[in-house]
Structures are given as C-alpha cells and as structure tokens.
ZAMARGU-4260 file (C-alpha; in steps of 0.2 Angstrom, whole numbers, plus 5000, padded with zeros to 4 digits):
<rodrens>
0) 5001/5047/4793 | 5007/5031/4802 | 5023/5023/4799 | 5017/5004/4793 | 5035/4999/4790
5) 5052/5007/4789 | 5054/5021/4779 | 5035/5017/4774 | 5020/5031/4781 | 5002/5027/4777
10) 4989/5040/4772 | 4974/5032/4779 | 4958/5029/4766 | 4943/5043/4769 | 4930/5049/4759
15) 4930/5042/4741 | 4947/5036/4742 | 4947/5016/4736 | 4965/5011/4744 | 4976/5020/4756
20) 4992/5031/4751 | 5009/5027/4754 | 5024/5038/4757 | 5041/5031/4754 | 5052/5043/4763
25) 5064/5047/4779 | 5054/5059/4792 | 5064/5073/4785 | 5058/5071/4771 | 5040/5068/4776
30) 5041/5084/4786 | 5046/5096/4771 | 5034/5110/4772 | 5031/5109/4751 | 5026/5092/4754
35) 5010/5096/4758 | 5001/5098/4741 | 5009/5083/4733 | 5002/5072/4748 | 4985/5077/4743
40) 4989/5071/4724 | 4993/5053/4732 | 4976/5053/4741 | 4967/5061/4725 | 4976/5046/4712
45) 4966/5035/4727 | 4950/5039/4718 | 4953/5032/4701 | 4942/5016/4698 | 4954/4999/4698
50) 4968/5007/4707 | 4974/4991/4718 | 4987/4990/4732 | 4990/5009/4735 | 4993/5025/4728
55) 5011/5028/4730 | 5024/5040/4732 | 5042/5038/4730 | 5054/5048/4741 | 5058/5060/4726
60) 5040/5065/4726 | 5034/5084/4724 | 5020/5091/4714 | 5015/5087/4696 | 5000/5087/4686
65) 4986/5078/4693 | 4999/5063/4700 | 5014/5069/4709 | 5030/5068/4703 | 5037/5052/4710
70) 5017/5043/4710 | 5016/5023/4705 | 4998/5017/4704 | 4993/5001/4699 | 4977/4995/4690
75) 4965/4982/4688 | 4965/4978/4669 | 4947/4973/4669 | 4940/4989/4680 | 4953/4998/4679
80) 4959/5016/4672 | 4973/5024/4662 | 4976/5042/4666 | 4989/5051/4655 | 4991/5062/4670
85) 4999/5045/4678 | 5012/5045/4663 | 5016/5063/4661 | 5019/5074/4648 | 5037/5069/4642
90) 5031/5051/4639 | 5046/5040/4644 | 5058/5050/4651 | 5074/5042/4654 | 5091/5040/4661
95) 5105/5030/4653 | 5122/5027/4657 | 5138/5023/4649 | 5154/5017/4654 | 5171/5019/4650
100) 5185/5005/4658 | 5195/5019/4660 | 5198/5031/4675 | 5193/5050/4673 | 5212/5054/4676
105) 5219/5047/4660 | 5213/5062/4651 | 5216/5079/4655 | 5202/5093/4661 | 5206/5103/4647
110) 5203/5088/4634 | 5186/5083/4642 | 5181/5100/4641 | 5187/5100/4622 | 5175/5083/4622
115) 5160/5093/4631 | 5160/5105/4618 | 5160/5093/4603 | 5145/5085/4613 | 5138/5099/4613
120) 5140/5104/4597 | 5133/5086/4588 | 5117/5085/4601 | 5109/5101/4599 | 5101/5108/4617
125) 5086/5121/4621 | 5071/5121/4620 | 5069/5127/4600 | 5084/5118/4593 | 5084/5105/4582
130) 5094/5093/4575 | 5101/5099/4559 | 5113/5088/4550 | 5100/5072/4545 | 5082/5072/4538
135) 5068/5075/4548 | 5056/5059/4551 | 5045/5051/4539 | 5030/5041/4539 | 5039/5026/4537
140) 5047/5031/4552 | 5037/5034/4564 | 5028/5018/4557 | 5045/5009/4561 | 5048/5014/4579
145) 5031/5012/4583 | 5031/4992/4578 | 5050/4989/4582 | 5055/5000/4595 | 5075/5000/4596
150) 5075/4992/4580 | 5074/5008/4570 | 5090/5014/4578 | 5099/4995/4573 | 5092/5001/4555
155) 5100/5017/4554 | 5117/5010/4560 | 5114/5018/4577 | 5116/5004/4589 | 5128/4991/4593
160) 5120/4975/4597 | 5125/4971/4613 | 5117/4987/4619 | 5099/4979/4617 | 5099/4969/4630
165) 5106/4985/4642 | 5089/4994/4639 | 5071/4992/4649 | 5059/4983/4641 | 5073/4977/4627
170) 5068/4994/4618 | 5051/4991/4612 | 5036/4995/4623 | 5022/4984/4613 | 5006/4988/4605
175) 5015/5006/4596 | 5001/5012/4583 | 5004/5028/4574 | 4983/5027/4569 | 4979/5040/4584
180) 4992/5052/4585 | 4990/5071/4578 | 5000/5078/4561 | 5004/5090/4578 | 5013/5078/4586
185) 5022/5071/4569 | 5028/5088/4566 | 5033/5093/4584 | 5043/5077/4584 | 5051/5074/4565
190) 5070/5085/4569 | 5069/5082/4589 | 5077/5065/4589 | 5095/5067/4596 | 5093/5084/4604
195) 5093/5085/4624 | 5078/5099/4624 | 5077/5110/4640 | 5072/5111/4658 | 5078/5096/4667
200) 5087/5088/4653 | 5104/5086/4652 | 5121/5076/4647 | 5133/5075/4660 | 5151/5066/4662
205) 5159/5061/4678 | 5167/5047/4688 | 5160/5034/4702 | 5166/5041/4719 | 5162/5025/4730
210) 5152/5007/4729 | 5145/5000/4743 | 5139/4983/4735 | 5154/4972/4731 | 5142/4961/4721
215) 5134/4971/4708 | 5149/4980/4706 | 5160/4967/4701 | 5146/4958/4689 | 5143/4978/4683
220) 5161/4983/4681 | 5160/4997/4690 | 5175/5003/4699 | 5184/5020/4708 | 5187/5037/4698
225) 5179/5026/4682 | 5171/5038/4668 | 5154/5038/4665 | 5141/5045/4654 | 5122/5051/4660
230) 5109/5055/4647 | 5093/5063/4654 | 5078/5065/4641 | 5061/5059/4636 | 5052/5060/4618
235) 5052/5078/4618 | 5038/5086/4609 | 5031/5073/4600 | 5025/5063/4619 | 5019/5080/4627
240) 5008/5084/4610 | 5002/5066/4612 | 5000/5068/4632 | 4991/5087/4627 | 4982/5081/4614
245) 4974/5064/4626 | 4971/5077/4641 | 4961/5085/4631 | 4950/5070/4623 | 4948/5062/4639
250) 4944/5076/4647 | 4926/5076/4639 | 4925/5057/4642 | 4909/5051/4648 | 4919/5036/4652
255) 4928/5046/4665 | 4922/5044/4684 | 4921/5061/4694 | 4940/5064/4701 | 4943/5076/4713
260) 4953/5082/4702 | 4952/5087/4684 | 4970/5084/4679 | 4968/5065/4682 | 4956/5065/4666
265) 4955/5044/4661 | 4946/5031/4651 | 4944/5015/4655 | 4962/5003/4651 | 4948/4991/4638
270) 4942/5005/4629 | 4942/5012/4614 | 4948/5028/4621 | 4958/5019/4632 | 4968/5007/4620
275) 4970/5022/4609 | 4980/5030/4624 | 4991/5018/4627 | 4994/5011/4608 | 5000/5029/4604
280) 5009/5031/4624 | 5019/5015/4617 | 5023/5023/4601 | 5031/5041/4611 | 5041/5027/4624
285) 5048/5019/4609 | 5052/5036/4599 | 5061/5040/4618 | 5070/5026/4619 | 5081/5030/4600
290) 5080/5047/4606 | 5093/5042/4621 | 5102/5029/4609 | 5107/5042/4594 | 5112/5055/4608
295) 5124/5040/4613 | 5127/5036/4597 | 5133/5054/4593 | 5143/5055/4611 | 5153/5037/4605
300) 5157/5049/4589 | 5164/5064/4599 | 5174/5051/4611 | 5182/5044/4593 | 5187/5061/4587
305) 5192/5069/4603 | 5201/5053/4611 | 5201/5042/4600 | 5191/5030/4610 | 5183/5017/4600
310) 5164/5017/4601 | 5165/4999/4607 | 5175/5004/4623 | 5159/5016/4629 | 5147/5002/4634
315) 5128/5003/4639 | 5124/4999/4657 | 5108/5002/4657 | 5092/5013/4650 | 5077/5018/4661
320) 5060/5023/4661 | 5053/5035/4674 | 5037/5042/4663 | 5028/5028/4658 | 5012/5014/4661
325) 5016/4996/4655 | 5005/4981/4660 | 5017/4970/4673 | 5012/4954/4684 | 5012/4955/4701
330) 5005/4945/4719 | 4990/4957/4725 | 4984/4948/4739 | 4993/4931/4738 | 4984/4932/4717
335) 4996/4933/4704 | 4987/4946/4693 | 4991/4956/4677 | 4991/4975/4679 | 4993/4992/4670
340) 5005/5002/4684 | 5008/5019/4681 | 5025/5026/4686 | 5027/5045/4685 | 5045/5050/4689
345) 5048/5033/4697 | 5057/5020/4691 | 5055/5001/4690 | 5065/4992/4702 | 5064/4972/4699
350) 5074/4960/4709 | 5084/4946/4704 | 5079/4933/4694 | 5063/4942/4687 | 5058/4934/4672
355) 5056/4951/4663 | 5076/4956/4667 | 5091/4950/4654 | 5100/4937/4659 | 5115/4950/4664
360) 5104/4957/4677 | 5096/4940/4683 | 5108/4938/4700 | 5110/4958/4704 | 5093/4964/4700
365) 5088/4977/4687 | 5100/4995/4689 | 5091/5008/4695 | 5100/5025/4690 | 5096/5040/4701
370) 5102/5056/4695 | 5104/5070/4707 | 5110/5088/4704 | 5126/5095/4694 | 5135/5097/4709
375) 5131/5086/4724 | 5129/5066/4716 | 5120/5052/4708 | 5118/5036/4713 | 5116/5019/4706
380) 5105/5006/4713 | 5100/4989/4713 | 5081/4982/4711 | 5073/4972/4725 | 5056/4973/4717
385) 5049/4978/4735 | 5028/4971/4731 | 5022/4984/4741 | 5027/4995/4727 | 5025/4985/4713
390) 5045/4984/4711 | 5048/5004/4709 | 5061/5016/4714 | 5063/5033/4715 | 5070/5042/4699
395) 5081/5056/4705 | 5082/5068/4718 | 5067/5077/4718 | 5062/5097/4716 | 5065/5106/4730
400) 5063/5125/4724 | 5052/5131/4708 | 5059/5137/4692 | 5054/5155/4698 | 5061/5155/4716
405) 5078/5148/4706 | 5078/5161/4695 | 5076/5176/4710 | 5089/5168/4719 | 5104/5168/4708
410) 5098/5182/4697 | 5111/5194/4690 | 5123/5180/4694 | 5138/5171/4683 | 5132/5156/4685
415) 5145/5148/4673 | 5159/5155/4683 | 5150/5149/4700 | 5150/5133/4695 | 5167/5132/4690
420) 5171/5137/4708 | 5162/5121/4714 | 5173/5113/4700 | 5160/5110/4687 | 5160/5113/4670
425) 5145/5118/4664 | 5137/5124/4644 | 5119/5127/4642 | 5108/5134/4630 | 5103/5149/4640
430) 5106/5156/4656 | 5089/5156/4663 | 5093/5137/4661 | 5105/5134/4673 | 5098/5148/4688
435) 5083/5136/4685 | 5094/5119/4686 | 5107/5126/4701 | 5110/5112/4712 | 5101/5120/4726
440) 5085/5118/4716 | 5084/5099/4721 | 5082/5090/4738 | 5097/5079/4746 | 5099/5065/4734
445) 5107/5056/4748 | 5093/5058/4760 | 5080/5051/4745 | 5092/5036/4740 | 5094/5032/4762
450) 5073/5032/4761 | 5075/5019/4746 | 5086/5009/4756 | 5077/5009/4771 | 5060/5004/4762
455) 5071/4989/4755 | 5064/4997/4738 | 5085/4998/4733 | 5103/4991/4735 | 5114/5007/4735
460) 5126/5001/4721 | 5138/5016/4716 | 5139/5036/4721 | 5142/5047/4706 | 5151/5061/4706
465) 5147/5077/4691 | 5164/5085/4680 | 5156/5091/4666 | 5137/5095/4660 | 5127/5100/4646
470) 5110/5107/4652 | 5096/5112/4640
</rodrens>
C-alpha cells in the first residue's frame, strides 16, 4: 500500500480487480497484525461488476462476511451489483442519541441506576427475549412500515414530531415491499420491536467530557457533563432472515459474476432479483428505524417515572445507519451520477448544505455518532462528505479481539464487579455477554476517530464519556 493522501493508503488494482482499494486509517492502525484478512476483503469487493471509485475501508474496519466490517462500495446503477454481503446481516443497524439539557450531576448515582434498571426492565435484552407487554406485528403492519417508515411509530403514538427531522433519511428508506420476504422473517420479527438483542447491542447513559468544535456544538446544544442517551441496534431477526434468506437465493444466481469470494453472492441492482433485494432490504431499514424509536420511546417513559423528566425534555439529536445500501448522487470523475453505495458498518457522513440533510443540519453537516467501548469513549462527529468516500464515516471503534479470545480472557471473572471498579454500571442478559463486550475487545476509538480527521472524512464534535449500560 501507498499512502495517496493523509490518513489515505491505496491497495493497488491487480488481477481481476476493477478499481483500487482504499484504507482510511493512521499507520497504527494499518499495521495491526489482524488487519490482514480484512484488506483482502477490500481487494475481493474490487471484483464486483459496476463498483466505481474504490472499494473502501473505514478506520473501524476488521473482518466480516464477504465485505469487511467498515466496507463502502459504490455502484454504477445501470452495470452495477447489489450484494447483501455489502449490507450485512442486521440490515440497518444503528445509533441514536438523546439529549437531556441537564448535567449528569443533578441526579444522584443511585437514582440513575434506579433509572437503568427500569430501562432495563421495559426494553427487553438477549438474544431470545421478547417484548411482552404489546401484540406482536401484523400484516397491516409490516405493510405500514414498509410504505411509511417512521410513520407507523407517529401512528402508534411513539414519536414526537420534532424527532422526524433528527433521523437519516427522515425515517423511511423508499421502495419498502413486504411481496418478497419469508413468513420466516414475519415471525422472527413480530415481538422483537423494542428489544435491544444481544452481541454488540446496547443502551447506554453518560455525559459529554469535551467539544472541540464551538460551532456545531452551540447549533447542537451540546455542552460539559450534559446526559446523553445511546441506542445501539438494527432490525434484529427479521433483517438477518431477509439478509439469510437473499444469501441464499442469490447464491444460485446465474446473474451472478464469478467472485473471489462466495460470501459476496449479487444480482444485478435492475434485476428482478435485484430489486427484490433491495425492495425487502428497505422494508428491514424501516422496521430498524421504529425499532430504535420505541426503545426511545420507552426510555422517555422510565425517565418520566423515575425522574419525572418530561418526555419532551429528552430530544433526538440524531439516528444512523451503518448496515445499509441506498441509491445517493455523487461527482465520479467530474460526472454527477446516481449510485447504489453500500455502507457496512460505516456510516454516512454528508457536509453542509447537502440537499438530502434537514435544514438543522444544513450549516454543521450531518452528526456522525461513533460509539466506542463501555469504558473508554464515544465520540460525536461532524460530516464533511469527503467524495473520495462517497461522504462516509467510520461507525465505531472496531473489533479488536474475537468473541472466543474475550471469552478465555476474562473467564471465571466478576465482570459486573470489574466494571464497577472502572466506575461503570453494567446489567446484561448473560454473562457470556459482557466477557464478549469487555472494553478490551475493541480497538482505540480515539486512534480510529484521529484517522477520520486526518482523512477530512469528519469534524470531531463531542467526546463521550459511559456511567451506566445495558448490554444484550
């Protein structure tokens, strides 16, 4: 690799590859030993037919299935491909975060543990739980969110209004169809919404610890020791069905070029099987995005009994996607052009003034939440909609160790008590959970958001800091 730019390291094109890769990373990061396997995903996503630009990598990036974790790609919408190994299983997996106008100090640690466990006890966590207390999906449903996105939640009563224009993509990824999606799917999804699921996953409360940029601060309302809320989930196991069940179909597509690998099954983005895809892709990103809003709404409602803060007083800053594939316009080689870009635990990163941002994002750029570990920090940053790569981001720290090699490591271990050593309250459904999701098992979220900035991918906004979390 050479470095083309700052923070920028190019994987030249060889063999079959139709564009180079590129590695947005400091050299620590490029020289990480476990790096390895995940560079040679970039260069195999450099295969698929229509791919423009290049295959990219984020700083977060570390092995996934067919494309890295941390991958953008961007297609050609006449030659081009989808891949639902470009998406990822938990089909738009998010982050949003909530603000209080209140510092963390005016409530006790005793009383926002009392509130932690009356989050925990209305939004269900673990792999197997579900949501008990409202009726499982229907049809009608399912039909709803797929057409009107967000809208279901303002429906049910779930949502307040100003929260709309707070969420990528206003809520509502177009083209949802429920025509191609398994009675698998329906019934893996009808009593997830509202529960966190496992892994990865979490809720966590905290307050900012620094800003660095005056500007979006002050437009943001974001100030010292202020309490904040972070919501980490996707469209549990309806999207992975869908995602299982397209992996499968296109798998056997004659439609499909030879890939170097077999995990990057596609179909051409104007085919039947194509469209199909991304029709029923649109309908789990819109399940995803009231997923997130009911868990809010049900924090707002623990907040109102616990400490009597009026749901109004907990405002939306902003929802993310970082699983997703959504047709964009952007200048490939001085062209305006429309393209289907993949981002797979990356998020978007737009500048000011792009004409797909709300107008209270128009003079900051678009928030770009990166959640760390539950110990260390997460940050909040600022789109510059870097063209190189197609105006993404990284979406959080990055895997550093595997579930296994978390789970040798702090073995036998009160990992409850640990943690409250390091001053963090944790609950989880298991165990197993949090050995797996021990801060150690993440890279150094500061080097990744330093690689963002470099690569002028990013303003570094906030720096939060974890109290209390809820882990699947």
């Amino acid at each position: 690799m050479r470095e083309i730019a700052p923070g920028c390291y190019e994987i030249p094109k060889e063999k079959q590859m139709r564009v180079p890769g590129l590695i947005i990373a400091t050299e620590r990061l490029v020289k990480e030993a476990e790096m390895s396997r995940a560079f040679e995903q970039v260069k195999n996503v450099a295969h698929l037919p229509g791919i423009v630009g290049y295959s990219l990598a984020m700083p977060d990036i570390h092995l996934g299935y067919g494309f890295p974790i941390g991958g953008v790609a961007a297609m050609d919408l006449d030659e081009g491909v989808v891949t639902p190994g470009g998406v990822g299983y938990d089909i738009n997996c998010g982050v949003r975060l909530a603000l209080l106008d209140l510092p963390i100090e005016r409530f006790s640690e005793s009383s926002r543990f009392q509130l932690l466990k009356k989050i925990y006890s209305l939004v269900p966590s673990g792999l197997h739980k579900e949501q008990k207390l409202s009726k499982a999906l229907t049809k009608k449903d399912y039909d709803s969110i797929a057409k009107e996105g967000i809208g279901w939640s303002k429906q049910k009563g779930y949502i307040l209004e100003e929260d709309i224009s707070h969420i990528e993509s206003l809520g509502c990824i177009e083209g949802g169809s429920c025509d191609f999606i398994s009675q698998s799917a329906f019934l893996r999804g009808e009593k997830q919404l509202r529960t966190i699921g496992s892994g990865n996953h979490f809720i966590e409360i905290g307050f900012v610890d620094e800003l660095f940029c005056e500007k979006a601060a002050h437009s943001w309302k974001l100030f010292k020791n202020q309490l904040y809320i972070l919501i980490h989930s996707g469209s549990r196991g309806f999207g992975h069905q869908i995602c299982q069940d397209f992996v499968a179909k296109l798998g056997n597509n004659k439609l499909t070029a030879p890939m170097p690998d077999r995990q990057l099954a596609c179909a051409y983005i104007s085919s039947e099987e194509g469209q199909a895809y991304l029709s029923s892709m649109a309908t789990a990103a819109n399940f995803a995005f009231n997923h997130r809003q009911v868990i809010l709404h049900q924090i707002r409602a623990a907040f109102k009994e616990c400490l009597n803060i009026n749901p109004r007083e907990i405002r939306l800053l902003y929802d993310v996607c970082h699983n997703i594939a959504k047709v964009e316009t952007h200048i490939v080689n001085g062209v305006k052009k429309n393209l289907l870009v993949h981002r797979k635990g990356a998020t978007r990163a737009f500048a000011p003034e792009h004409v797909e941002l709300a107008y209270c994002f128009q003079t900051t750029g678009q928030p770009v939440l990166v959640p760390g570990d539950m110990q260390r920090a997460s940050y909040i940053l600022s789109g510059l909609g870097n063209p190189l790569a197609f105006g993404s981001a990284c979406h959080g720290a990055g895997g550093k160790l595997s579930r296994t090699a978390c789970m040798n490591l702090f073995h036998g271990k009160d990992l409850v008590a640990a943690m409250k050593k390091r001053n963090i309250d944790v609950l989880a459904d298991s165990s197993k959970t949090i050995a797996e999701e021990m801060p150690e098992a993440y890279k150094d979220v500061e080097e990744v958001v330093k690689a963002a900035k470099i690569a002028k991918l990013a303003k570094i906004v906030a720096k939060l800091k974890p109290r209390h979390v809820i882990k699947g």
